[in-house]
Residue frames as a rotation matrix with the C-alpha (Angstrom) as fourth column:
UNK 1
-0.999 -0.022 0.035 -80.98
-0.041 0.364 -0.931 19.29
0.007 -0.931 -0.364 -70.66
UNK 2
-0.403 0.912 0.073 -84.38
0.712 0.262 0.651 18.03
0.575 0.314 -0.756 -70.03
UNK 3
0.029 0.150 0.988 -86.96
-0.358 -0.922 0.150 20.02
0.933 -0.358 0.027 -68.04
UNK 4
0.907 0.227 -0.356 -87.32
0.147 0.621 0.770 17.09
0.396 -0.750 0.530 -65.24
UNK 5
0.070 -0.998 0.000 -83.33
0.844 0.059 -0.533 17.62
0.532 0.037 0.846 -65.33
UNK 6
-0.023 0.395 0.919 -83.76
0.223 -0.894 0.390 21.10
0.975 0.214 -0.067 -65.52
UNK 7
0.612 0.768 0.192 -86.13
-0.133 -0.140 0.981 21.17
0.780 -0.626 0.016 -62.47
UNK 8
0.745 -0.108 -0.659 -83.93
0.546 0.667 0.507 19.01
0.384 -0.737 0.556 -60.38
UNK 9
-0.407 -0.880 0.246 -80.66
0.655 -0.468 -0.593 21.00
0.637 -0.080 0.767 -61.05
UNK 10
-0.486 0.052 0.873 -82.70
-0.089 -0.996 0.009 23.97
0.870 -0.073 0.488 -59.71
UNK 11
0.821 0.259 0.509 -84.41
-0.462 -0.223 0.859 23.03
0.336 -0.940 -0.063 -56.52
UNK 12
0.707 -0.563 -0.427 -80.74
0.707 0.579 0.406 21.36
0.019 -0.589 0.808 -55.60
UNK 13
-0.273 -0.503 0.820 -79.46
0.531 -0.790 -0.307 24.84
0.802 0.351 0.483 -56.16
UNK 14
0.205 0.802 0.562 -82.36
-0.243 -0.514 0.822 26.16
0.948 -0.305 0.090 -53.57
UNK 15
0.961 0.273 0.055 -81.18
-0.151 0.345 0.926 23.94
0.233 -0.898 0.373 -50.95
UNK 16
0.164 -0.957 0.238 -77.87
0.918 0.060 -0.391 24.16
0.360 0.283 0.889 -51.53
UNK 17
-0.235 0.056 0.970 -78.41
-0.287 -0.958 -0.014 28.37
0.929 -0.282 0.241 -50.91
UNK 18
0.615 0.699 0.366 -80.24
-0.550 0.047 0.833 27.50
0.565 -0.714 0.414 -47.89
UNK 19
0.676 -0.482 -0.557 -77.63
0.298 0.870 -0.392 25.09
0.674 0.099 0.732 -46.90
UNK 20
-0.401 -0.908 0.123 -74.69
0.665 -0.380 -0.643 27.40
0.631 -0.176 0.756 -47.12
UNK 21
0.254 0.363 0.897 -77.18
-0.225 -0.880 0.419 29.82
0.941 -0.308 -0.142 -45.36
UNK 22
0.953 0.176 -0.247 -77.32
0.154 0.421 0.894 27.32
0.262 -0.890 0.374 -42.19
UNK 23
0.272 -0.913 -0.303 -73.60
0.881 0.363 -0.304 26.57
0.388 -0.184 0.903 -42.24
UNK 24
-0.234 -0.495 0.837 -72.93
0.259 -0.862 -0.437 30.29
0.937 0.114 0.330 -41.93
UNK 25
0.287 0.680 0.675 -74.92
-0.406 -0.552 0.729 30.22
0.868 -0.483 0.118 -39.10
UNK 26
0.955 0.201 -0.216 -73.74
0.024 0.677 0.736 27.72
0.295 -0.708 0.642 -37.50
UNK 27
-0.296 -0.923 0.246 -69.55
0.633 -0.382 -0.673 28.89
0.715 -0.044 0.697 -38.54
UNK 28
-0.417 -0.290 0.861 -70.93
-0.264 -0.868 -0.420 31.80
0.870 -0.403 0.286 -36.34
UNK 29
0.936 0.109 0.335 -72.23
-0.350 0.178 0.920 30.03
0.040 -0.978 0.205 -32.87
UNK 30
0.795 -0.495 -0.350 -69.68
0.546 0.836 0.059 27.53
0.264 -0.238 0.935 -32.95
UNK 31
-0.252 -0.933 0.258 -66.96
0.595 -0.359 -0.719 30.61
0.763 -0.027 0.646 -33.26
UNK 32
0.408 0.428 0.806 -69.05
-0.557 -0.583 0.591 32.53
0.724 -0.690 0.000 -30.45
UNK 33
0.980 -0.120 0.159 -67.76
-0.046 0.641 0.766 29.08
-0.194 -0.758 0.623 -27.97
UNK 34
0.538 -0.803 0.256 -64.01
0.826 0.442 -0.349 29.49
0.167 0.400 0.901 -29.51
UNK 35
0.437 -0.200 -0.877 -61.59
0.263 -0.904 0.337 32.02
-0.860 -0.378 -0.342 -28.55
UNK 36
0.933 -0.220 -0.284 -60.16
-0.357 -0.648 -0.673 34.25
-0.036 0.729 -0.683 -31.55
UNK 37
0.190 -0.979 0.075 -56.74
-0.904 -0.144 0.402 33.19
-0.383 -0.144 -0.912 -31.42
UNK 38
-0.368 0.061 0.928 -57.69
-0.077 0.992 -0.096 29.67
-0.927 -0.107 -0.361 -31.35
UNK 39
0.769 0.576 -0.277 -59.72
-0.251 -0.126 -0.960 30.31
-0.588 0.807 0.048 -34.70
UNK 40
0.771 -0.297 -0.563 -56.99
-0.636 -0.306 -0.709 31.17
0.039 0.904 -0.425 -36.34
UNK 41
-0.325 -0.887 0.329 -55.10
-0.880 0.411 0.238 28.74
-0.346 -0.212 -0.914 -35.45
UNK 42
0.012 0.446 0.895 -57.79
0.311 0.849 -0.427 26.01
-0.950 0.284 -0.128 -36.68
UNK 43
0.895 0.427 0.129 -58.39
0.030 0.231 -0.972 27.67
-0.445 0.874 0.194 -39.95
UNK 44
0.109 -0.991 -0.074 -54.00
-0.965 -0.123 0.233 27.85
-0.240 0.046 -0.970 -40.30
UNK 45
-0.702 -0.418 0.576 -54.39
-0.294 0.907 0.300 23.92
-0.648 0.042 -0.760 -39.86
UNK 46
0.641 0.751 0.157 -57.88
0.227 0.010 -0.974 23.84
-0.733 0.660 -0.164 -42.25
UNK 47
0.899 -0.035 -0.436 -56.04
-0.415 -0.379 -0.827 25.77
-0.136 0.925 -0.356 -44.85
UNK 48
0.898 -0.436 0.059 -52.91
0.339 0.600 -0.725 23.16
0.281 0.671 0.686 -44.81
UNK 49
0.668 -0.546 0.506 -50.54
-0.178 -0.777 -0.603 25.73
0.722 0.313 -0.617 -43.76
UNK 50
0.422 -0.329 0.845 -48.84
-0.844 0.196 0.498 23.87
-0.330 -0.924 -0.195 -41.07
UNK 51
-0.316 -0.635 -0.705 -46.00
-0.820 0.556 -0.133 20.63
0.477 0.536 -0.697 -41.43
UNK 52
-0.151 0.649 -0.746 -47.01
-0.283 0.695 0.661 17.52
0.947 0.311 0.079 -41.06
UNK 53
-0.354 -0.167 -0.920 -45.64
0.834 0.388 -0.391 16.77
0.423 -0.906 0.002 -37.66
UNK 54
-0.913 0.389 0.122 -47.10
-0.379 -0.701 -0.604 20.31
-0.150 -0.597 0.788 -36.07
UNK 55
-0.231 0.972 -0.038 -50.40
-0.790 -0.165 0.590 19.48
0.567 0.167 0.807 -37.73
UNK 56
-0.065 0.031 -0.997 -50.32
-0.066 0.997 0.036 16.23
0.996 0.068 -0.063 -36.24
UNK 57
-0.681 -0.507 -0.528 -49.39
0.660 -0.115 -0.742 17.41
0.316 -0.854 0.413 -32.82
UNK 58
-0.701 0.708 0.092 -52.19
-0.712 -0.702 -0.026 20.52
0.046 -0.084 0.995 -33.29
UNK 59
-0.028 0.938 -0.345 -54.95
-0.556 0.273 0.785 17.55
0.831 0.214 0.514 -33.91
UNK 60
-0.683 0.074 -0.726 -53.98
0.614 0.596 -0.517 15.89
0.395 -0.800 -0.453 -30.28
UNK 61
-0.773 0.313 -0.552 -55.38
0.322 -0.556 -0.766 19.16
-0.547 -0.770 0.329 -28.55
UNK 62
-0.647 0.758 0.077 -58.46
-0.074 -0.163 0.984 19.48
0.759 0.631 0.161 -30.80
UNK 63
-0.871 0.455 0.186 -61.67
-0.008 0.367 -0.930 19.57
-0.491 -0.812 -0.316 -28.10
UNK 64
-0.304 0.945 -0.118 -65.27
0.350 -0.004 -0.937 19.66
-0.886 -0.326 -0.330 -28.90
UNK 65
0.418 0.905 0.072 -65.77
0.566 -0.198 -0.800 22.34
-0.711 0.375 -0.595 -30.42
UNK 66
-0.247 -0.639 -0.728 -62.68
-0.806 -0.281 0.521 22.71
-0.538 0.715 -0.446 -32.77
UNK 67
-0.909 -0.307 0.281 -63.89
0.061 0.571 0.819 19.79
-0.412 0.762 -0.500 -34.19
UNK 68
0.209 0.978 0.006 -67.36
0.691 -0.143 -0.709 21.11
-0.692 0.153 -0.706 -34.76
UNK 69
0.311 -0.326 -0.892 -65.73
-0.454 -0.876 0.162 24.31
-0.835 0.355 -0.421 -36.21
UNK 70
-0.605 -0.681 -0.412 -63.75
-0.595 0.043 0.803 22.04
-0.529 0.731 -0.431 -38.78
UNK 71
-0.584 0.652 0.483 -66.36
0.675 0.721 -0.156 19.49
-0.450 0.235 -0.862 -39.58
UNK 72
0.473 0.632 -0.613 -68.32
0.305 -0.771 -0.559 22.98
-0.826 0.078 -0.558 -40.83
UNK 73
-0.389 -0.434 -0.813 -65.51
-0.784 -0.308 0.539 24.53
-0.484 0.847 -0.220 -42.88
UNK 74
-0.814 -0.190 0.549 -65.72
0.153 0.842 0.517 20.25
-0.561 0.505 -0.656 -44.42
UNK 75
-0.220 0.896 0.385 -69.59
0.918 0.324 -0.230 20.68
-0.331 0.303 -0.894 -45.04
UNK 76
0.592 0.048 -0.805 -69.42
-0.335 -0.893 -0.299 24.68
-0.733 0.447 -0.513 -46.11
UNK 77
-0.094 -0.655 -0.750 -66.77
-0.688 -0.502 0.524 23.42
-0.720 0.565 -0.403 -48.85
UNK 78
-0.875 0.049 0.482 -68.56
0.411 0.601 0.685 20.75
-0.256 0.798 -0.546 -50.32
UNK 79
-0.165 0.703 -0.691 -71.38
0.468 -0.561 -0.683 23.08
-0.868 -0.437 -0.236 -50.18
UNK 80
0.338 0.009 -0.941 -70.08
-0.548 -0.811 -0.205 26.02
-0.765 0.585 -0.269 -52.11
UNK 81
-0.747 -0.658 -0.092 -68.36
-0.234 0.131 0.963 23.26
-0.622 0.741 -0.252 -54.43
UNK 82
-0.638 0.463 0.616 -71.52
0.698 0.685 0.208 21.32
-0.325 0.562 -0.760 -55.29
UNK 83
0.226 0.151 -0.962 -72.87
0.530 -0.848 -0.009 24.68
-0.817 -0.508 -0.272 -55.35
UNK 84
-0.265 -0.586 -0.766 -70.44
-0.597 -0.525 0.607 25.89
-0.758 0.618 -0.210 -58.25
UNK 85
-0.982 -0.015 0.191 -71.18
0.116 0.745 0.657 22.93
-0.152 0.667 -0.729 -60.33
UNK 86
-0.203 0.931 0.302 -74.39
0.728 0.350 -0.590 23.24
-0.655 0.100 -0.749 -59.99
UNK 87
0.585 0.556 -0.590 -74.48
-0.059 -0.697 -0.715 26.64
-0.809 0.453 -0.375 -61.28
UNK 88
-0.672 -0.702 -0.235 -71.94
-0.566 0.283 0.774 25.50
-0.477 0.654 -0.588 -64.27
UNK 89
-0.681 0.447 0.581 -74.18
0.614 0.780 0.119 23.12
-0.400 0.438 -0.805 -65.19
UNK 90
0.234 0.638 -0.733 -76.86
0.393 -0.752 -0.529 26.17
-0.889 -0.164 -0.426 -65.62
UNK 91
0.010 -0.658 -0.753 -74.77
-0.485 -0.661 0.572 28.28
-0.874 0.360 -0.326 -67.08
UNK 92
-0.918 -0.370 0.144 -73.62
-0.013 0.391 0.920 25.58
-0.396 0.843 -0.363 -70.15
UNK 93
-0.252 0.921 0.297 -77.69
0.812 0.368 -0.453 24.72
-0.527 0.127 -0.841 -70.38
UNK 94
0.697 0.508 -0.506 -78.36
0.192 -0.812 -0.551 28.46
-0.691 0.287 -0.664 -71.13
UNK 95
-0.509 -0.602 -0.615 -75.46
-0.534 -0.339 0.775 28.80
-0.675 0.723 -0.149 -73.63
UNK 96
-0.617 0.435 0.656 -76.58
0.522 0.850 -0.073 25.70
-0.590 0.298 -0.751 -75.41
């Protein structure tokens, strides 16, 4: 890997950290405006764990700020993915 490469991988690593830092922050107002119960009922339909017709029926009564809450998990998990790759990519560079 070049060093221009190199470089790039690493300050998109930096902001990536910093990213996932915000999201976290924000996963925690957004659940401060959400009652517990409800939570777990969004991250039940986040993690898939519901049939198609319930989930379907669960996304009528979505308000505000369940979709803020899921639109987070979306942008915390491409986060931590590009995130993982990024440090893979590292990781092969220093075997190498």
């Amino acid at each position: 890997m070049k060093q221009a490469d190199l470089d790039f991988v690493l300050e998109m690593v930096k902001q990536l950290d910093e990213s996932i830092r915000q999201l976290t922050l924000d996963e925690q107002r957004i659940s401060k405006k959400i009652a517990k119960e409800r939570i777990e009922e969004l991250r039940e339909y986040w993690l898939q764990n519901m049939d198609a017709e319930e989930a379907e029926e669960f996304k009528l009564t979505f308000d505000h700020w369940d979709r803020m809450l899921i639109v987070n998990w979306a942008r915390m998990q491409r986060a931590h993915d590009t995130r993982a790759k990024a440090g893979q990519a590292m990781m092969k560079q220093h075997d190498v």
